[in-house]
C-alpha positions in Angstrom: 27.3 -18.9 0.6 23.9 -20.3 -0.7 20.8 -19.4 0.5 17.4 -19.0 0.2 15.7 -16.0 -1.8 14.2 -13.4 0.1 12.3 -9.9 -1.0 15.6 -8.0 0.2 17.6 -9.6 -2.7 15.1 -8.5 -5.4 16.9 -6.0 -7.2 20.3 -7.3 -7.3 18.8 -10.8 -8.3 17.1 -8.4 -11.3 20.8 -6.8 -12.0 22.2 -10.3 -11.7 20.3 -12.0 -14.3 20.0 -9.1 -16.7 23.8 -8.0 -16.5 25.0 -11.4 -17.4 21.9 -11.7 -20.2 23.0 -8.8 -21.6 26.2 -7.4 -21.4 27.9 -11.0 -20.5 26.3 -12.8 -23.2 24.7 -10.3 -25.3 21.7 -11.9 -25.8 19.4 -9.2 -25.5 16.7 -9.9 -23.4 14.4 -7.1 -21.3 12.7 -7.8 -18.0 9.2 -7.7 -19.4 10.2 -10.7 -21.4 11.0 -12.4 -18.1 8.1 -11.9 -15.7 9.0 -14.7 -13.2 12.3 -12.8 -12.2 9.9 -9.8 -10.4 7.5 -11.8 -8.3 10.5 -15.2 -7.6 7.9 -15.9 -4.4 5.1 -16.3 -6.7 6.8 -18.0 -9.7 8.5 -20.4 -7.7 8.1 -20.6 -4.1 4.7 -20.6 -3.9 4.1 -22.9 -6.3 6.3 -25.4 -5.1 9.7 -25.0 -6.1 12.5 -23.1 -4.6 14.7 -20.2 -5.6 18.6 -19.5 -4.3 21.2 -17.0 -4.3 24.7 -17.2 -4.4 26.5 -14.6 -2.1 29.6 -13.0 -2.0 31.2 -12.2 1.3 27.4 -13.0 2.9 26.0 -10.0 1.1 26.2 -9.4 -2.4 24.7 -11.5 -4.6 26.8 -13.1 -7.1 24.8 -15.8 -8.5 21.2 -17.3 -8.5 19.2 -20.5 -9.4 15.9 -21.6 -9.6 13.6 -24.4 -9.5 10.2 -23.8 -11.1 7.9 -26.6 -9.9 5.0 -27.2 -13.2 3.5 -30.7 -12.0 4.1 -33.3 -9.0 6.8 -34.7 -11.8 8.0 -31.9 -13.8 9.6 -29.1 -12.5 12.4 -27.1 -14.6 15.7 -25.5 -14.1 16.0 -21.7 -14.6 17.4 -18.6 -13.8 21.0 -20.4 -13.2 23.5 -17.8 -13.4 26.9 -16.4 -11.7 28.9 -13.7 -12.5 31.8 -14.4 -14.6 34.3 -13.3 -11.8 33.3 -15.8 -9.7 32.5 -18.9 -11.8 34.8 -21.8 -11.2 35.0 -20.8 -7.9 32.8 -23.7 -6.4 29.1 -21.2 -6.4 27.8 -23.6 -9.5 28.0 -26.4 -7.8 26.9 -25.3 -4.6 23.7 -24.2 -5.7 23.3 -27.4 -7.6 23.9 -29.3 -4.8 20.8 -27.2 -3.2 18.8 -28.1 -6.1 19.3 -31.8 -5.8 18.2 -31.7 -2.4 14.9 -29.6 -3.2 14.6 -31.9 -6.4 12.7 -33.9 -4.2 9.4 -32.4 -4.3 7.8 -35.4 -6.7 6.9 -38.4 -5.2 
């Protein structure tokens, strides 16, 4: 299930994207590199993009994707990532599918 982000989701959206960073893919990366990921309502929905977690089971989150809105005709993909258990499992293109729809911020 995709749905919106909310506060409530804030750690394991931190977990999420650091786990799979770092111990997935081993790129080494720390969260003060990555200030967006600890204030998502500031960083993107505020601003005018969107930000949406993939859950497992309707409660643990499993995967997450963000649009990051810079101008009325720019905005940029980030923060797409899912657990390696679970990709190929239909969560990528879910949230995708969400994105497309939100992708329609610039007119």
């Amino acid at each position: 299930m995709i749905v919106v982000y909310d506060e409530r989701y804030k750690e394991e959206v931190i977990k999420l994207i650091l786990y799979i960073q770092n111990v997935e893919a081993g790129v080494g990366i720390s969260i003060e590199e990555q200030p967006d990921i600890l204030d998502i309502q500031s960083n993107y929905i505020n601003e005018g993009g969107n930000f949406w977690i993939a859950l497992n089971n309707d409660k643990e989150v499993v995967g997450s994707i963000g649009l990051q809105k810079k101008t009325d005709d720019i905005a940029i993909l980030k923060e797409f990532f899912v657990y390696k258990d679970y990709c190929g499992k239909e969560l990528g293109n879910a949230a995708l599918s969400k994105l497309y729809v939100r992708a329609d911020f610039a007119t």
